[in-house]
C-alpha positions in Angstrom: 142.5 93.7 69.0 145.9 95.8 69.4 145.0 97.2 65.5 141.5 98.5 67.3 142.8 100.0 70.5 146.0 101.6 68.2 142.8 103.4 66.1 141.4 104.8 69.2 144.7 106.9 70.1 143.5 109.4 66.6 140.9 110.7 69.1 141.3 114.0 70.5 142.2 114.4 74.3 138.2 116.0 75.1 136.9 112.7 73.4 138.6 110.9 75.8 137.9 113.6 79.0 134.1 113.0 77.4 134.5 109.0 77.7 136.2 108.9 81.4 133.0 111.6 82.4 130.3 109.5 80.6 131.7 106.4 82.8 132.1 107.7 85.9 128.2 109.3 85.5 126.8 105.8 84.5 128.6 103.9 87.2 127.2 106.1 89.5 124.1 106.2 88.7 124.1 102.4 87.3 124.4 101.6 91.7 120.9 102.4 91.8 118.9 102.4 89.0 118.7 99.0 88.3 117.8 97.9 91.5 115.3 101.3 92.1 112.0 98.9 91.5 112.7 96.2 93.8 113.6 99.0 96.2 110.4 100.7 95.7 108.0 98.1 96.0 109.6 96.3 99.3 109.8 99.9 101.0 106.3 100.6 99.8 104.9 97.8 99.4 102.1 98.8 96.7 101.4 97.0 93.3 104.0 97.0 90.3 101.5 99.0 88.0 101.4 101.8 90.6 105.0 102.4 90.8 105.4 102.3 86.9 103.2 105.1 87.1 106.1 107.0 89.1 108.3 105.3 86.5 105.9 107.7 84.0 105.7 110.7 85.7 109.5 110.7 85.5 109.9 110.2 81.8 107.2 113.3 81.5 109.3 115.3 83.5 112.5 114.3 81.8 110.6 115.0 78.3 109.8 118.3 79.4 112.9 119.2 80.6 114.8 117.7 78.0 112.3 120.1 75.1 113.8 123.2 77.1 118.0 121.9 77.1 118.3 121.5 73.4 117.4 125.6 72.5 119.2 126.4 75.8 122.5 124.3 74.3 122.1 125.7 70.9 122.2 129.0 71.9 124.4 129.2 75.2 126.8 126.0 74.7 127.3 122.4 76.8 129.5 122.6 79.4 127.5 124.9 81.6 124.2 123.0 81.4 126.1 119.6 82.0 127.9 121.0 85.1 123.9 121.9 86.6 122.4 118.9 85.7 125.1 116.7 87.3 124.5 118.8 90.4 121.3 118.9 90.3 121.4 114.8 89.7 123.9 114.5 93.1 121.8 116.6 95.7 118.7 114.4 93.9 120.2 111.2 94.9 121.2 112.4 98.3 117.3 113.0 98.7 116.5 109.6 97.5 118.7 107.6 100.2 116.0 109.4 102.6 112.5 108.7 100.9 110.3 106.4 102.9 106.6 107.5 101.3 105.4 107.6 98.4 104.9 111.2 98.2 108.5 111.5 98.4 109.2 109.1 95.0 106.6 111.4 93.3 108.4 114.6 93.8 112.3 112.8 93.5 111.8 110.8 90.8 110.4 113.7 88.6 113.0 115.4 89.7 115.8 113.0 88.9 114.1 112.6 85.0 114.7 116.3 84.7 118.4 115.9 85.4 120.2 112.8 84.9 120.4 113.2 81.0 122.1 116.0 80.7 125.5 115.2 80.7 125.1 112.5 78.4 122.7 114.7 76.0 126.0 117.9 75.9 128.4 114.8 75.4 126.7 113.7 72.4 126.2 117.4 71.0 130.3 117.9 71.5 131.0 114.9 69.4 128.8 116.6 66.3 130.0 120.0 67.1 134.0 118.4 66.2 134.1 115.8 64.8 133.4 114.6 61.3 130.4 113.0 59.9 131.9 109.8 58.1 133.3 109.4 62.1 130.5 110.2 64.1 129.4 106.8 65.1 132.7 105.3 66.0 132.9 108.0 68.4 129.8 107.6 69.8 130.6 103.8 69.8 133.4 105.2 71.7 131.3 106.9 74.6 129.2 103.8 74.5 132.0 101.8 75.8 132.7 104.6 77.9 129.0 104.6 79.4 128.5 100.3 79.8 131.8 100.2 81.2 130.4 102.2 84.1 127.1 100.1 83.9 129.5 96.7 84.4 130.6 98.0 87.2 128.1 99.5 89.3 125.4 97.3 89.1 128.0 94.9 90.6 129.1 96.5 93.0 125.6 98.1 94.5 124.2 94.5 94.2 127.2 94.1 96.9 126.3 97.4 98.7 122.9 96.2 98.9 123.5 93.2 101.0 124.1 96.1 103.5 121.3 98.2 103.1 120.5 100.2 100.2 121.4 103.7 101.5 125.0 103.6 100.6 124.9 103.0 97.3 122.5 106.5 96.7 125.0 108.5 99.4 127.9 107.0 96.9 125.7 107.4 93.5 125.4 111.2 95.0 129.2 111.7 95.8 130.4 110.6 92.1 127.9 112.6 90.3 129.1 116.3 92.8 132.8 115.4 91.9 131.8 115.4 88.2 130.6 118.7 88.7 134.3 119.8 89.4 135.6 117.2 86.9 133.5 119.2 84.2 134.7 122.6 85.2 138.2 122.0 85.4 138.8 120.0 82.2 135.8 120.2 79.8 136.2 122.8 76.9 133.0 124.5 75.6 132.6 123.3 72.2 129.5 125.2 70.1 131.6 127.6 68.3 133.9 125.0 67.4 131.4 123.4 65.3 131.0 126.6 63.1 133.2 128.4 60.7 134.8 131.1 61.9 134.6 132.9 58.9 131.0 132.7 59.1 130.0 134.7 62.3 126.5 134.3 61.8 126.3 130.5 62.2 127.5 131.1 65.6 123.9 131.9 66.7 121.0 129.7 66.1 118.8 130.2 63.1 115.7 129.0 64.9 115.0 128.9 68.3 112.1 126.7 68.9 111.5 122.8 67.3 109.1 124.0 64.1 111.7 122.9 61.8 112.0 119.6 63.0 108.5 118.6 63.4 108.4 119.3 60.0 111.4 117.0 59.8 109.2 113.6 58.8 112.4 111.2 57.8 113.9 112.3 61.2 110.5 111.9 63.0 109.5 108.5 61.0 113.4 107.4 62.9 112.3 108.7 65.9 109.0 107.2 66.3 110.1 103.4 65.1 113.4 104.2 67.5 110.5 104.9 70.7 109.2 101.2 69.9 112.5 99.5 70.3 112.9 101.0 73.4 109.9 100.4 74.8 111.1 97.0 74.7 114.4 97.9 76.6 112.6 100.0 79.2 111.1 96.8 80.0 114.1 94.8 80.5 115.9 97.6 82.4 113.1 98.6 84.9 111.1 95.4 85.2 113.4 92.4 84.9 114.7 92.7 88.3 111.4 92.3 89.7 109.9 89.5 87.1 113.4 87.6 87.7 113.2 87.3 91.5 109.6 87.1 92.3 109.6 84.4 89.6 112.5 82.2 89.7 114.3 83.3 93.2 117.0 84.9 91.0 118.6 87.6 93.9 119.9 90.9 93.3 123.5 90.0 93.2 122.9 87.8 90.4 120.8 89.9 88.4 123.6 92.5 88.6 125.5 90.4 87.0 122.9 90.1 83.8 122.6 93.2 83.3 126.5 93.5 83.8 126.8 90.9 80.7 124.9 93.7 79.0 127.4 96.1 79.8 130.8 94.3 79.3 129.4 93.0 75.7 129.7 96.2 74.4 132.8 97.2 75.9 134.3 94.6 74.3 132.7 94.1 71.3 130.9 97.6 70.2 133.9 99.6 69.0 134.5 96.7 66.3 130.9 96.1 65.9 130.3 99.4 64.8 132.9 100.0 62.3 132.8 96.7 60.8 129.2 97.4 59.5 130.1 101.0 59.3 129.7 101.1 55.2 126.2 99.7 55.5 123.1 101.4 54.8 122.3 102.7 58.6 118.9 101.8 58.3 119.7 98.3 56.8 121.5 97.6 60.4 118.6 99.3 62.3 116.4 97.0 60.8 118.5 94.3 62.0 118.9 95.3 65.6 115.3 95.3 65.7 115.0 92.0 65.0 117.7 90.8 67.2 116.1 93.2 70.1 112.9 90.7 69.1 114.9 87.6 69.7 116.1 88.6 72.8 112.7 89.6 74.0 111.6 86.2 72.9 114.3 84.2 74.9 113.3 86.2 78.0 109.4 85.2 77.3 110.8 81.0 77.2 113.7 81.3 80.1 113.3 79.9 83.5 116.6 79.6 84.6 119.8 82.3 85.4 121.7 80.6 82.0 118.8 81.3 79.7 118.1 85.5 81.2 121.8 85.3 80.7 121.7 84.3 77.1 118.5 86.6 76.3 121.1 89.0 77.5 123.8 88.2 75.2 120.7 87.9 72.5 119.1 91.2 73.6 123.0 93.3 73.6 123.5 92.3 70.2 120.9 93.9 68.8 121.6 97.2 70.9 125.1 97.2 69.5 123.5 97.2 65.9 120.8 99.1 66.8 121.8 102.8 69.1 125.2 104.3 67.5 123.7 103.8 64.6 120.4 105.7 64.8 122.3 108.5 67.3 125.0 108.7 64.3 122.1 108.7 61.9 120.4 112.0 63.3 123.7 114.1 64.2 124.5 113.9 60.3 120.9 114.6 59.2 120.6 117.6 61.8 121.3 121.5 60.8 124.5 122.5 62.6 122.6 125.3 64.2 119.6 122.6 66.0 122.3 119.8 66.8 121.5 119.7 70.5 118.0 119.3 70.0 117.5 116.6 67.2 120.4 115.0 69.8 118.3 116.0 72.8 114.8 115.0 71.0 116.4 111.5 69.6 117.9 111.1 73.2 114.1 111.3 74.8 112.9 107.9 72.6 114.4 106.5 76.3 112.3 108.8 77.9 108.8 108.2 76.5 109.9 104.9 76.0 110.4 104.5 79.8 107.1 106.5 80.2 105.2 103.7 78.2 107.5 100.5 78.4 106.8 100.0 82.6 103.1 100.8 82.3 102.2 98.5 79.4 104.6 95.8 80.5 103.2 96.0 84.6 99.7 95.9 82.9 100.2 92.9 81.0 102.1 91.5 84.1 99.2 92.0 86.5 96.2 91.3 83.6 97.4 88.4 81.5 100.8 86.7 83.1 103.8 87.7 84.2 105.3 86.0 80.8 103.6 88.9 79.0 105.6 91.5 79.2 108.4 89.9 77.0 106.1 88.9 74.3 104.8 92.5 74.4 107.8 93.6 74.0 108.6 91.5 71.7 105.8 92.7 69.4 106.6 96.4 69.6 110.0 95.4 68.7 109.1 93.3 65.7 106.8 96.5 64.0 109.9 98.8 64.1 112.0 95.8 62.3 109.1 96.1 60.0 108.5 100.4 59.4 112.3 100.7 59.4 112.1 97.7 56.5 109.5 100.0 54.6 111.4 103.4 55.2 115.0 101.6 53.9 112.7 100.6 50.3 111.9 104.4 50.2 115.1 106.5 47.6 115.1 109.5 50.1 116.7 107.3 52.8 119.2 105.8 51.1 121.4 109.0 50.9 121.2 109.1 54.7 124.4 106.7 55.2 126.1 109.1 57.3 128.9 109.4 55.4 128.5 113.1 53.8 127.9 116.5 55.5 125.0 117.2 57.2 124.1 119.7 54.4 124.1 116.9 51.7 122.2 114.7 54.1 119.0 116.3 54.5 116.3 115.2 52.2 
């Protein structure tokens, strides 16, 4: 364990400025979001397929939104854009602590899809603009830890802040994401022509400006897609759990906190290792595995009726994740053109958009039409045909180059 924390100190300072500022954002917004469909549906009071449909409308916001970032980082830098979305993503939340109709959730949570991402989507565009290829997904491994760390926390703590009244935890959500806004300004450096030769003056500007390049991309967009299934599974657990958990079994909010804090500590402790241990294998050899594990944990969720067996689905379900995201998010910075980083990042980083879009819907639909029990196996299933394409894409020779460990340049195929 001292050998692993010893590597981390080769990092430069703005990794580290990037991993306090990705957990202070997710323990902010981690007060609320996990709790946001129980708080919904007691305020309201209106069926669980009818808020997933907010749940939708958000991800299409955020999707939009998100198409619009990655040419606007490309071409003007991070820092600015994360400093406005984290604004943006305070005054949202401030908004939210007074929405009593459900009008109100139409127009916020739209609104808060737009903006949330966008610190995390210029983190993850710095990290490719400096550092290496062969040591891209230790780093994001890196902010991972940085990002659960916050998730173990505030989930924790607003199941606390909940007890007295669910208003607190959006004012304090709010306050941490406005003094990031200040944190950003003060200490972030921009990074974009950092990631170019300065020799070479006219990589500085973007060859392309649009996505037509990367549609016609099909080994990214084959990723991409079988990525989007996987995480329809996890929008499930994230944004319906809560609900299935204490409407089921009496499980309170408190102590489903504390699963999806299990989540969160997991890979703090154990993702940094994870990920360079199985660093020299084929990346879509270990995304083929966290599929599968993803599956299992699906499965145990589908067979538990206890808080001991959620909380092992959990440990099930985390493992896979820790195979399964730094990977794939490693997997596309190498393959991208240095001049379209922030959007393959940005485009990768909406799978959890659509998937959110889809995942709620289809899992509340098989929750109100079949059983409750449903939405896990469903899950389940969508998991188990990504294990299966990214099985069929790992057979084909023009992935196998795509182990991350060359320059983007070499990668492409």
């Amino acid at each position: 364990m001292l050998h692993r924390f010893r590597l981390l100190t080769r990092y430069s300072s703005q990794i580290w400025l990037l991993f306090w500022g990705t957990f202070a954002s997710s323990m902010g917004q981690s007060l609320v979001w996990p709790f946001l469909t129980i708080y919904i549906r007691e305020r309201l009071d209106i069926p669980l397929t009818q808020i997933t449909l907010l749940f939708t409308l958000q991800s299409v916001a955020g999707f939009t939104a998100t198409t619009l970032l990655g040419p606007v980082m490309d071409r003007l830098g991070r820092k600015k854009p994360m400093s406005g979305g984290l604004l943006a993503s305070g005054l949202t939340l401030l908004l939210m602590s007074q929405a009593f109709s459900l009008w109100h959730w139409a127009i916020l949570l739209p609104l808060y899809g737009m903006v949330n991402s966008v610190f995390r989507i210029g983190s993850y565009a710095m990290v490719a603009d400096l550092v290496a290829s062969e040591r891209r997904a230790e780093v994001y491994a890196v902010l991972r830890m940085g990002d659960n760390l916050g998730i173990a926390i505030g989930p924790a703590f607003g199941g606390i802040l909940i007890a007295g009244g669910y208003t607190l935890s959006y004012l304090l959500a709010a306050v941490i994401q406005l003094s990031l806004v200040v944190f950003v300004s003060l200490n972030i450096h921009e990074t974009l022509a950092a990631s170019t030769n300065a020799s070479d003056a006219s990589l500085l500007v973007p060859k392309t400006v649009g996505y037509g390049a990367m549609l016609r991309d099909y080994p990214f967009l084959s990723v991409w897609v079988l990525y989007i299934l996987v995480q329809i599974a996890s929008s499930m657990v994230f944004m319906l759990l809560g609900v299935y958990v204490k409407e089921n079994f009496g499980i309170s909010e408190d102590r489903f906190g504390f699963i999806v804090g299990t989540n969160a500590v997991m890979v703090v402790l154990f993702q940094y290792g994870i990920t360079r241990l199985v660093d020299h294998h084929t990346p879509l050899r270990m995304m083929t595995a966290g599929a599968l594990i993803y599956a299992a944990g699906m499965a145990v969720f589908g067979l538990s009726d206890r808080f001991v067996a959620f909380l092992g689905g959990m440990v099930v379900f985390t493992m896979g994740e820790m195979l399964l995201v730094p990977t794939g998010t490693a997997l596309v910075a190498n393959i991208a053109p240095p001049d379209m980083r922030a959007r393959y990042i940005g485009v990768f980083s909406l799978s959890f958009r659509v998937a959110a879009g889809i995942g709620p819907v289809l899992g509340g639909y098989l929750s109100d039409a079949i059983a409750p029990v449903a939405t896990w196996y469903g899950g389940m299933s969508a998991c188990l045909i990504a294990a299966l394409g990214y099985l069929i894409l790992l057979r084909r020779w023009r992935f196998e180059g795509l182990a991350g460990k060359k320059s983007p340049a070499k990668t492409r195929i």
